[in-house]
N, C-alpha and C positions, 0 to 999 in steps of 0.2 A: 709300619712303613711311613713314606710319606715326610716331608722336610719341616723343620721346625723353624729356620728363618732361612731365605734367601735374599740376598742383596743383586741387584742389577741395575746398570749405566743404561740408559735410553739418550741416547743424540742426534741432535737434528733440529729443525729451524722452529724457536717456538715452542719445543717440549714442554717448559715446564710451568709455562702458561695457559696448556693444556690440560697437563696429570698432575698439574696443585691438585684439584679437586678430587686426587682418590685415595688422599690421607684419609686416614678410620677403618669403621670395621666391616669388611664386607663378609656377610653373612649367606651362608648355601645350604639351601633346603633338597636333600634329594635320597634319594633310597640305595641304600647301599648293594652290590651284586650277592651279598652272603647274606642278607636279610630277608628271612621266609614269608614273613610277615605283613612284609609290604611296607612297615612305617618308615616315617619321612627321617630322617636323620639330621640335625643340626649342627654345621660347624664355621669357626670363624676363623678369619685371616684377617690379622691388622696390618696396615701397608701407612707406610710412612712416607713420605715423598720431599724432596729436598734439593736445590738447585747446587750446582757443582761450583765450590768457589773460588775464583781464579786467585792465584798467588800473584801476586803483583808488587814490585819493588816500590816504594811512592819515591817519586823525585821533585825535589824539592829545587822551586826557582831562586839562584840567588838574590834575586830581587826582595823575597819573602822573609831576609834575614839580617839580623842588626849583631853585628861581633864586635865584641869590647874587650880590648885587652889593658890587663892593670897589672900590677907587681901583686905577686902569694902572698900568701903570709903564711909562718911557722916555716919549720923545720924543711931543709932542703938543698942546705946547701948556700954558698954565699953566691950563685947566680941567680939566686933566689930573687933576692933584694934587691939586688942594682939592674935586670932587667925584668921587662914586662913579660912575662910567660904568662900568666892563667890567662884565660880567655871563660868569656861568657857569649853563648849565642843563644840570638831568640826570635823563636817564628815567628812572628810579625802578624800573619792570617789566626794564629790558635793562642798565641801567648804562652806558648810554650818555652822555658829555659832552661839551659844544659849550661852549669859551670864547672870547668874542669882547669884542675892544679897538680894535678897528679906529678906530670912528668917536668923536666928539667928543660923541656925548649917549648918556647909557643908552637913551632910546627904540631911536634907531637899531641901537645893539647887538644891543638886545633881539628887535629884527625881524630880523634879518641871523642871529643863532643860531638863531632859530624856525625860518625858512628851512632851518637847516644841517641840526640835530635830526630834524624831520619828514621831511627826506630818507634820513637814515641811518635813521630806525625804520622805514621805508618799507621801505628796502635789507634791512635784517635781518631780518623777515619775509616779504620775499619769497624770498630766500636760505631760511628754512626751508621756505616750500611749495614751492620748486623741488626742494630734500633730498628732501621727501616724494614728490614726484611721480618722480626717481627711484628710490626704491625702490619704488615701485608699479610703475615701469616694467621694475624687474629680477626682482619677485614674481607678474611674467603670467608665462601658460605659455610655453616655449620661452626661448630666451637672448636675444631681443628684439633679437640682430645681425640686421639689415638683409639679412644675406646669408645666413641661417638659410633652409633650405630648408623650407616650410613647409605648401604643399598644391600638389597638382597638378593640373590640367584634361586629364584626357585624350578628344579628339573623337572618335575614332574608334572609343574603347568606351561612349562618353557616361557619364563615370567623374570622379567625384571625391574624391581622397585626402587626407585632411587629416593630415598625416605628426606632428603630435603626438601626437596622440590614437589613432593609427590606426584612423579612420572613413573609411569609405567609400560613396560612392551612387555608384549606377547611375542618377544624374538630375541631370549638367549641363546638358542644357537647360533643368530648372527653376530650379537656380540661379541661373545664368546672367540669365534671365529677372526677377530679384530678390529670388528668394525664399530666403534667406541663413537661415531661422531654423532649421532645422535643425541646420545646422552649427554657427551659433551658442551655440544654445540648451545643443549639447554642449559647447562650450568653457566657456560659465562652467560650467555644473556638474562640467565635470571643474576648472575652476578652482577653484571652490569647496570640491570635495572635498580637493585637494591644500591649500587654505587651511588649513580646519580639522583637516587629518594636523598642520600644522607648528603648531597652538595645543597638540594634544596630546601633542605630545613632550614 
């Protein structure tokens, strides 16, 4: 019996500045109800942890954009040539360029590059907060592999080891029960202390 992955949302103020710290592998030492023997039993749970990220449309200030309109070239038609349809626009803030000749009137162009543009400054900003997100990911405590062993539940001393830090309580039943802030509360501040060692180098 027993589940092989579960996935679950946790919401609320500050989540995930909390339960970064419980990526890896939390390891449980305890004796099983059908074991005659008495021996300790070892098994693991790796838990991933990961912030929800918001969809967000980027809009983009006209301010931020320089539109050029010139006459096509090639094939298209004789409104081709005697008016200015292609358009070129360019974000300004990222240097970004969309030129589009596609269609037969600069309106259309015009909406067809907006289209393009707004997707790519979209893209390239997300692309930096994913950058930022992981080095945040790689600047928590431990190496943030999955398979980092990382605390341990032991039942049958009612013991818990949090192998970064090296903390320890004699109160897995309270934790267990939900009451995390302990441990917690040591990880950022040994988080934080290791932050500001690495501002003052």
């Amino acid at each position: 019996g027993g589940f092989k992955e579960v996935v679950a949302m946790v919401s609320g103020q500050s989540v995930y500045s909390k339960l970064k710290y419980e990526s890896g592998a939390h390891r449980v030492q305890r004796v099983p109800v059908t074991e005659s023997q008495g021996r300790v039993h070892t098994s693991t749970a790796t838990v991933l942890v990961m912030p929800e990220v918001e969809e967000v449309e980027y809009d983009i200030d006209p301010k931020d954009l320089r539109v050029d309109i010139y006459h096509a070239s090639g094939a298209g038609g004789q409104n081709v040539n005697k008016v200015a349809t292609a358009v070129r626009i360019v974000h300004l803030p990222t240097n970004i360029k969309v030129e589009m000749q596609e269609e037969r009137t600069q309106q259309k162009n015009r909406e067809k590059a907006m289209k393009i543009i707004r997707a790519r400054v979209a893209d390239h900003f997300a692309q930096i907060a994913q950058d930022e997100q992981d080095a945040e990911r790689k600047s928590t405590i431990g190496t943030g592999d999955r398979s980092e062993r990382i605390r341990t539940y032991n039942f049958p001393q009612n013991r818990v080891t949090d192998h970064r830090i090296g903390l320890t309580l004699q109160k897995l039943d309270t934790i267990l029960s939900g009451k995390l802030d302990e441990v917690v509360d040591a990880l950022v501040l040994y988080d934080q202390t290791q932050k500001l060692e690495e501002l003052n180098k």
